[in-house]
N, C-alpha and C positions, 0 to 999 in steps of 0.2 A: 187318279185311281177311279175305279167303276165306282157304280155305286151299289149299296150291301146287296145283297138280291135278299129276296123274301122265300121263308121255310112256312110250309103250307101245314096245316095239321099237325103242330107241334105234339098236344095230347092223347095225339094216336099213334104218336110214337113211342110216347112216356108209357104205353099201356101196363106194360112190365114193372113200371116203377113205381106206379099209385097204387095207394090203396083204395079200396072204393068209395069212399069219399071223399077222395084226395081231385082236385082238378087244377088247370094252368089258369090263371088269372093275368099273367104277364109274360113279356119276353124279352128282352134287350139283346141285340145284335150286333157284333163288330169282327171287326177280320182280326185272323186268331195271328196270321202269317203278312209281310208285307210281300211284294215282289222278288222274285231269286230266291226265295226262300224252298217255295212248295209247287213246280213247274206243272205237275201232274192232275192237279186239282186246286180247289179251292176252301181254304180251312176258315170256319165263322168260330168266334166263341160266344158261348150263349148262356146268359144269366136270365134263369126258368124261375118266378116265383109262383110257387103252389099251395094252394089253402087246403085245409081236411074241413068243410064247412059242418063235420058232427062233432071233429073237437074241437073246433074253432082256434085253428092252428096255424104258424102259415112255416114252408119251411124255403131256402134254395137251393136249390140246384143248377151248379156248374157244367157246362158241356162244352163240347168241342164237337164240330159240327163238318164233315168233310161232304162238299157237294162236288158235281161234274164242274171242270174248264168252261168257263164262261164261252169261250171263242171255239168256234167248229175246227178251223184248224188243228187248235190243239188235240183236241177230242179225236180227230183223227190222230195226229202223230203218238196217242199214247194210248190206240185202241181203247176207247173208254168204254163201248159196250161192252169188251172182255175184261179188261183188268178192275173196272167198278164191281161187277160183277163176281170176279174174283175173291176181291177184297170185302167183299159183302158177305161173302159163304165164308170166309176167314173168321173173322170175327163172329159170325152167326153159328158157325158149325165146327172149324176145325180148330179154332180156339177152345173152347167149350171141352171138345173131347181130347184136348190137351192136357186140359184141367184137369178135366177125371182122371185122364192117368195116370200123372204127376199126384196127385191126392192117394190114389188108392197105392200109390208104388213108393213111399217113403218121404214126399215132399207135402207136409200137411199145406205148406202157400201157394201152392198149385201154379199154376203159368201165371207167375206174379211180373214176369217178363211183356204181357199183355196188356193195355189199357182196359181195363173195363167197359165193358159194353151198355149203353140204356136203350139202342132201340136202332133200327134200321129199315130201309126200303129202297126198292129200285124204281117208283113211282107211284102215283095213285090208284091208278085203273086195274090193278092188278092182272097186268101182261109181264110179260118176261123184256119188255124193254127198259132200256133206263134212259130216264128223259130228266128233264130240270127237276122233279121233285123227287130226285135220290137224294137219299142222306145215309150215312153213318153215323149215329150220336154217340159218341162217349164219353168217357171222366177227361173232365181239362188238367191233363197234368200240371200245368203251370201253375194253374191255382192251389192244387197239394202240393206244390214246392220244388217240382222238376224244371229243370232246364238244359238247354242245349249248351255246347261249346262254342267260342267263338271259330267259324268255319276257317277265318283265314289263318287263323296259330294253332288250329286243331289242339286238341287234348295233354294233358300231362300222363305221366306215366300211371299216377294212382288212379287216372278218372278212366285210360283207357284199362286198365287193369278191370276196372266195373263193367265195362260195355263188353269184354270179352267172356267176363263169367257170366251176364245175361245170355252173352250168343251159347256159350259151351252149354246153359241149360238148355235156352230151346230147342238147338242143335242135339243136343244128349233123349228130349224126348222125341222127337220126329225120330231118331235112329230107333231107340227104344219102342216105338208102337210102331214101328213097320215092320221088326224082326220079332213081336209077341202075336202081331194080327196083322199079317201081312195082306189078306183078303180084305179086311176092310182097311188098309190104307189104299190100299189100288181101287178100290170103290168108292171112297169118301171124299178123299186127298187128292188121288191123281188127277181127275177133273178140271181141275180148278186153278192147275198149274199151267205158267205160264211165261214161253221164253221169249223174254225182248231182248232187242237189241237195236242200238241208236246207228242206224245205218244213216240217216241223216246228216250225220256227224263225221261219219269214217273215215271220206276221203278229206275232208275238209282238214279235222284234226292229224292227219296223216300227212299233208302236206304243209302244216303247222311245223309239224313235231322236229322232223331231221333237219331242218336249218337250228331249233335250237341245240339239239346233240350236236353239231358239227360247233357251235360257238363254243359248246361246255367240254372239246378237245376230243370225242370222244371219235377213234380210228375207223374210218372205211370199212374193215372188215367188221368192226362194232355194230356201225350203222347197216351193215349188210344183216348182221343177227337180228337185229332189231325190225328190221323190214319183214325179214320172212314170220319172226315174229306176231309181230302187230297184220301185217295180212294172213299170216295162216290162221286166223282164229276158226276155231272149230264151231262150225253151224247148228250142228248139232251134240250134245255133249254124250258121252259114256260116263256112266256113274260106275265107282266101285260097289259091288254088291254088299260091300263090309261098312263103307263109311256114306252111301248113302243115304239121305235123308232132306227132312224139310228147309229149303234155304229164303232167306227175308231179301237178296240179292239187289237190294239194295239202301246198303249198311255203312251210311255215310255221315256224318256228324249230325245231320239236322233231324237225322230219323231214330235218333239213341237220346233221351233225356232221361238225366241222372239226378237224383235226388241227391243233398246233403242233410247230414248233422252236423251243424256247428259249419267249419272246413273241409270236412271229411267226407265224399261223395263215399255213399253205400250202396244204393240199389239202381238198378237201368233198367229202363220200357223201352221196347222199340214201338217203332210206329210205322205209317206207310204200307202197307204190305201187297199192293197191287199186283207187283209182278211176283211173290211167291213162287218158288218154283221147287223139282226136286234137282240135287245137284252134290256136290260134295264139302261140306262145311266149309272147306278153306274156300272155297270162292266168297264168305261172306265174310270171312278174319282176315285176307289178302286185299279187299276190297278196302277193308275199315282200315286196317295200319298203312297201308298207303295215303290213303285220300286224310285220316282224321287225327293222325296224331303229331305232338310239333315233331318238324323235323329233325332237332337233335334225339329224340326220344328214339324217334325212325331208323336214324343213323347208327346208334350206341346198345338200343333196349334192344330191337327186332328178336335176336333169339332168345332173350328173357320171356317175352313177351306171347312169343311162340308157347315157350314150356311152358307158362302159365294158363295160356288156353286148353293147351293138350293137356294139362294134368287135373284141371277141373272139367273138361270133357269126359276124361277117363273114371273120375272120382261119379262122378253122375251118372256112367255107364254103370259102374258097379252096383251103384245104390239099387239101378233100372233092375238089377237079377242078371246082365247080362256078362258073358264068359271075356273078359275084359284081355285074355291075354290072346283073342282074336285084333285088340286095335294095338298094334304094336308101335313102338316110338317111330321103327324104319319106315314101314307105310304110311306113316302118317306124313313123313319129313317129305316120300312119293305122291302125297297126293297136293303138298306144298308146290312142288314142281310142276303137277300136271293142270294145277289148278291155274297157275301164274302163266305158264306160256301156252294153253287151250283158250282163256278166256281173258284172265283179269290183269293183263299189263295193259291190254288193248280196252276193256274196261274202263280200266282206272285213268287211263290218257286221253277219253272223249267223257268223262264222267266229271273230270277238272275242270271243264270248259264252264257249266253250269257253279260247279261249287267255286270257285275260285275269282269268276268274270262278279267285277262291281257294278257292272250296268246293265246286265244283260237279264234283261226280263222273260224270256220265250225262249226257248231253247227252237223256234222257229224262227228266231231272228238269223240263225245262221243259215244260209244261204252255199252253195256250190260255190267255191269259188273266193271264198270270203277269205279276208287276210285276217287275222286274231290278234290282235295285242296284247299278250300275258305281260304280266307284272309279272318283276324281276320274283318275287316269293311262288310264283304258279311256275317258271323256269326253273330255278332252285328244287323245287319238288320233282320237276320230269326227271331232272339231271341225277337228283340224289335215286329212285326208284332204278333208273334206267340200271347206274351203277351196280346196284344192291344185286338187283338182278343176274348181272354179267358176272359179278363176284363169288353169287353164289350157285350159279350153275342151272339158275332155274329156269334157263332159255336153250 
């Protein structure tokens, strides 16, 4: 493993967070993520001790530290001067005015869905470029008690139950402040959004994928659905004007930490938000129940699990003031469909390669060409989704 890299002007970051006699005296550095974990960038956590040298105080402060991809490659493959930059006005800006609206509309805990923010920049020199001394500093959830799932058993039913009533809020405010102030969502929001897509991956996982369908029995004509499927993805998406709104796009175990009492997981953060984009909620609920819940759960819950999304989506719409008998159950179950064979079966089948591979450090390690060795559990998954799919009609 590299070695830590160094964060330049710690207490000009803090600016926000001291008081004015409050200064950093310290800083201790360690990687917050091992490899496979966080492909995109690189996550430090950071133990800040600070003195108030008038009351002669000392207090710490926990962060969590997201910098740029060490290796240029990467940085290219995950457009890092747009999606850093994305993710920087997220947290700086459209976070923020999350909050407010969530506060002033009936939620006194406002985008409790969000990490807290202490401080950010895209460099020193104060240009619009983002070079090695970008940061993102925030609250280290781990240390207040969140955590992730384990990625390869993905979730239980109670814990994915929490990570959908996170998304249904976030989800319920983007819908909500872009049908109250529709001019300043398309001025504020739209900017900053941003559509990836791991073309890197496509062919490669494409000629992965139908030798395993064809072992898991599944018919010719299956596999013809499936094709036109997974190649027809749409480049560009159409939103519904109704269910349109803010999406985290990508909404996979490692970017959802849950906090417990006791056993009992209550509250989810997401995290990550680089590629933000707008889009249709289910591309971010279609995403998670595939890739992050166990597979019996996947198998047995799905349309439990469904209605529990959509009935606290709806329960949050209403709270918003908004005419709730505009999101109907039938549109909703349409935008399940449109959301699965437009985007996220193809998605979620080049999106496993990363969550599910035990060795794979770089999502540049795949190559054109490349043969993939999934474990029998990362098969198991294609086979059960592919199913689900064909079952129920959403191809």
């Amino acid at each position: 493993m590299s070695s830590i890299p160094k964060i330049r002007n710690i207490e000009g970051l803090l600016k926000n967070q001291l008081a004015p006699n409050e200064h950093v005296v310290d800083t201790k550095i360690t990687r917050l993520t091992v490899p496979g974990e966080n492909f995109g960038s690189e996550m430090m956590s950071l133990v800040i001790e600070i003195r108030d040298d008038s009351a002669k105080t000392e207090r710490t402060l926990y962060a969590a530290a997201k910098l740029i991809p060490e290796k240029e490659e990467v940085r290219e493959l995950f457009d890092t001067q747009v999606t850093y930059k994305s993710e920087f006005q997220f947290y700086n800006s459209v976070g923020p005015t999350l909050d407010k609206f969530l506060k002033k509309n009936g939620f006194p805990e406002g985008a409790d869905f969000i990490a807290p923010l202490y401080g950010g920049r895209l460099n020193l020199d104060g240009s619009d470029r983002v070079d090695e001394d970008a940061v993102i500093l925030m609250a280290n959830l781990k240390v207040l008690g969140y955590s992730t799932g384990d990625k390869f058993k993905g979730l239980d039913i109670s814990r994915a139950q929490v990570a959908l009533r996170a998304l249904a809020k976030f989800h319920a405010a983007g819908i909500g402040y872009r049908h109250q102030n529709p001019e300043s969502f398309e001025e504020n929001f739209r900017p900053y959004f941003y559509y990836f897509i791991g073309d890197h991956l496509h062919e490669v996982v494409f000629d992965n994928l139908l030798p395993v369908l064809k072992s898991g029995g599944f018919s010719a004509k299956e596999m013809e659905t499936v094709t036109s499927v997974y190649q027809g993805i749409a480049k560009k998406k159409d939103v519904s004007e109704i269910w349109g709104t803010l999406i985290h796009y990508d909404t996979w175990l490692n970017n959802i930490l849950i906090k417990h009492e006791g056993s009992e997981p209550k509250q989810a953060v997401l995290v990550d938000y680089q590629v933000f984009e707008y889009g249709t909620p289910l591309n971010d609920v279609m995403l998670f129940l595939f890739t992050s819940i166990q597979l019996d759960v996947l198998k047995k819950e799905i349309d439990n699990l469904l209605d529990y999304y959509f009935n606290s989506l709806v329960e949050n719409l209403g709270k918003l003031g908004l005419d709730i008998s505009k999101f109907s159950r039938d549109s909703f179950n349409e935008e399940v469909a449109v959301a699965v064979k437009k985007y996220e079966y193809h998605h979620t089948m080049w999106m496993l390669v990363p969550i599910l591979s035990r060795d794979l450090e770089s999502e540049t390690a795949v190559k054109p060409g490349t043969i993939l060795h999934w474990s029998d559990e990362h098969k198991d998954r294609i086979k059960l989704i592919t199913r689900l799919c064909l079952k129920k009609g959403w191809f």
